[in-house]
C-alpha positions as CSV (number, residue, x, y, z in Angstrom):
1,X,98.3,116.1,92.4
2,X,95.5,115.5,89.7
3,X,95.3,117.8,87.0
4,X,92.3,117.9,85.3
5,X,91.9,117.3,81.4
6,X,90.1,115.8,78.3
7,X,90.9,112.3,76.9
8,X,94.0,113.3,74.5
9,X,95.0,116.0,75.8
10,X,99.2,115.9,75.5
11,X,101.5,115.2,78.4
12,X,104.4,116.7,78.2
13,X,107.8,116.3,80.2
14,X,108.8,118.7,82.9
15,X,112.5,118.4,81.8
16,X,114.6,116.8,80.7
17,X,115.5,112.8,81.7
18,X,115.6,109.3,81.2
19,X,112.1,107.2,81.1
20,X,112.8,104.5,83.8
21,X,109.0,103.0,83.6
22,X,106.6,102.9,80.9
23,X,104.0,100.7,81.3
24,X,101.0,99.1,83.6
25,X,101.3,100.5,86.8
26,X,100.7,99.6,90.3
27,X,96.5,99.3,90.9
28,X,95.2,102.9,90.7
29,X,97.8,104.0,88.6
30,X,97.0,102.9,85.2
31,X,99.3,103.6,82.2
32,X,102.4,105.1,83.6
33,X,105.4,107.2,83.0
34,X,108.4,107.7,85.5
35,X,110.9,109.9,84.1
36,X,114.5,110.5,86.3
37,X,116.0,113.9,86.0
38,X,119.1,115.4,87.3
39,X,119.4,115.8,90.9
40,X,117.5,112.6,91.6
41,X,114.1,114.0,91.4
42,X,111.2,111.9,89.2
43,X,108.2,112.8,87.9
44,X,105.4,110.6,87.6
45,X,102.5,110.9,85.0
46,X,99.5,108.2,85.8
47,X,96.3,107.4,83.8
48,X,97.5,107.9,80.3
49,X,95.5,107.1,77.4
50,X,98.8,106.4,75.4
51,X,102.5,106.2,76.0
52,X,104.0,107.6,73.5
53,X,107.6,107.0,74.7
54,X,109.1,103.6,75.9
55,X,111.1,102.8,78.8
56,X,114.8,103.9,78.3
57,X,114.2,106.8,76.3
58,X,115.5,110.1,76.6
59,X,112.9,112.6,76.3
60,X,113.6,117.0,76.5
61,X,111.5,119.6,78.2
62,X,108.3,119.8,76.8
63,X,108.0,117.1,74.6
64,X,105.0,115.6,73.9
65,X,105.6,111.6,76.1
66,X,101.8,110.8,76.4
67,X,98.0,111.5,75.9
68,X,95.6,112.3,78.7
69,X,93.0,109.5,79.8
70,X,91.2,107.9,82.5
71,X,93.0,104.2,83.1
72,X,93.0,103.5,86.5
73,X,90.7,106.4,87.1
74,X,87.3,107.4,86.9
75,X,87.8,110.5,84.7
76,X,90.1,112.1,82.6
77,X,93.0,113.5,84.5
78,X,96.5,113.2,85.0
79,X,98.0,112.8,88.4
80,X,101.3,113.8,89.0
81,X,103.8,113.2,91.2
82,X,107.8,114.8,91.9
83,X,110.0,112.2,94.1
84,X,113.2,113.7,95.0
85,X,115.2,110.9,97.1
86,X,112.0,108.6,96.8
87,X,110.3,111.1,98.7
88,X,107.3,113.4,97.4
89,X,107.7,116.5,97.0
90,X,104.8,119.6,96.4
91,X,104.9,119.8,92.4
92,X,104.0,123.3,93.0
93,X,107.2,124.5,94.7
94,X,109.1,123.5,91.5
95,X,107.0,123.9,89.1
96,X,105.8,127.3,87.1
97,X,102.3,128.9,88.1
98,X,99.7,127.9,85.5
């Protein structure tokens, strides 16, 4: 899922979990966060600006873990991703309405 944005904008954390990746990622990806919550399920924030948590952190709902920005991408956005199992899942069936 991409989500939209300006350059800075804050990421926050969907709950909370344990940052398991911070860093570099895979080609298209750009600066990313993998977070592991209860119930095996991740969630995956790509094309930060900034990380503003490292890898083995624990971080709560809502907490501010990163800035909106465009690496790996060409605009600002964030793109999002659950995994429950290593499998994607619709962000939008767990998620609340915007």
């Amino acid at each position: 899922m991409r989500i939209e944005g300006n350059s800075g904008d804050p990421i926050v954390a969907i709950g909370d979990g344990k940052v398991i990746f911070a860093g570099q990622g895979p080609k298209g990806y750009g600066n990313l966060l993998i977070v592991r919550h209860e119930g095996e399920l991740l969630s995956v924030y790509a094309h930060n600006r900034a990380l503003l948590v490292q890898e083995g952190s624990q971080v709560r709902k809502g907490q501010k873990i990163a800035e909106m920005g465009d690496s790996g991408a060409d605009r600002a956005q964030l793109g999002f991703e659950l995994r429950r199992n290593g499998r994607p899942i619709d962000p939008r069936t767990t998620l609340p309405p915007r």
